[in-house]
C-alpha positions as semicolon CSV with decimal commas, in nm:
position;residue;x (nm);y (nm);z (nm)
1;X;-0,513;-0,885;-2,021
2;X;-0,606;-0,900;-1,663
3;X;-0,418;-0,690;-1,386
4;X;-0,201;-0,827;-1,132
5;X;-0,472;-0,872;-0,777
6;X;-0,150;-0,877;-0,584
7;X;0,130;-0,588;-0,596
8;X;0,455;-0,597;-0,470
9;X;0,555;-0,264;-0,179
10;X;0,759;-0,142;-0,450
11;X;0,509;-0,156;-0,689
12;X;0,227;-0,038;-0,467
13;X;0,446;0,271;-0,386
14;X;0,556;0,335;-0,732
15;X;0,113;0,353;-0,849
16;X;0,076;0,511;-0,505
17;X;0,376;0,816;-0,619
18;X;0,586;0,763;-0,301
19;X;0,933;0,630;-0,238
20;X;1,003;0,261;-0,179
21;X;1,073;0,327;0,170
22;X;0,779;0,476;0,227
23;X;0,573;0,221;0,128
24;X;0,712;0,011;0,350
25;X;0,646;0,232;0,642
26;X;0,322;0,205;0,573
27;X;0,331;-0,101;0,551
28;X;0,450;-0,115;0,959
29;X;0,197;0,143;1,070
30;X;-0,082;0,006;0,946
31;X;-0,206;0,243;0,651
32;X;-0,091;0,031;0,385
33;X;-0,268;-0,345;0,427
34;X;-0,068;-0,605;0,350
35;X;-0,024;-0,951;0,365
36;X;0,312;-1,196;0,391
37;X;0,415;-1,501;0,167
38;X;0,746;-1,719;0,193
39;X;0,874;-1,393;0,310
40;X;0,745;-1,149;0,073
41;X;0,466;-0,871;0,126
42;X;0,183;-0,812;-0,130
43;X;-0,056;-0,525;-0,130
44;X;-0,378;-0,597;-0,319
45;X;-0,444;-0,366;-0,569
46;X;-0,798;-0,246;-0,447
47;X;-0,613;-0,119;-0,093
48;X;-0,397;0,064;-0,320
49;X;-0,666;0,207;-0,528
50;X;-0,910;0,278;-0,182
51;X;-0,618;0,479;-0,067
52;X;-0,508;0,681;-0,340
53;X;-0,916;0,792;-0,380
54;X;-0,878;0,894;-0,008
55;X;-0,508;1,086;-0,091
56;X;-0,736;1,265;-0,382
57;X;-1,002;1,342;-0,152
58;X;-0,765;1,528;0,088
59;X;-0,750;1,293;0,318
60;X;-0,335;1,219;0,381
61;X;-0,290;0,876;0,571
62;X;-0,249;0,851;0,923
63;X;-0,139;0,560;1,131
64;X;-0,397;0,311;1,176
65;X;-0,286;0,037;1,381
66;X;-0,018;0,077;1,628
67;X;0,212;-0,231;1,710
């Protein structure tokens, strides 16, 4: 069975091991790419994946874009 390409900020959060909240802050600042549909945000599941390796690696996210 193939894996969703597209998660949810919940759902990213939840593989990611942070609160729901969270994931939506970084979401805001930039750390956590995402992109908007009829309302809804999706993460893709490689960003997810790219940033857990750096989380593993030591490297804790820091804002990357500024709005």
């Amino acid at each position: 069975m193939m894996q969703k390409l597209l998660l949810s900020v919940p759902e990213a959060a939840e593989a990611l091991g942070i609160p729901r909240n969270r994931g939506y802050e970084w979401v805001r600042e930039g750390i956590l790419p995402a992109v908007r549909d009829r309302g809804r945000l999706y993460v893709a599941r490689r960003a997810v994946e790219r940033l857990a390796e750096e989380i593993e690696n030591g490297k804790w996210p820091d804002r990357r874009v500024t709005t």
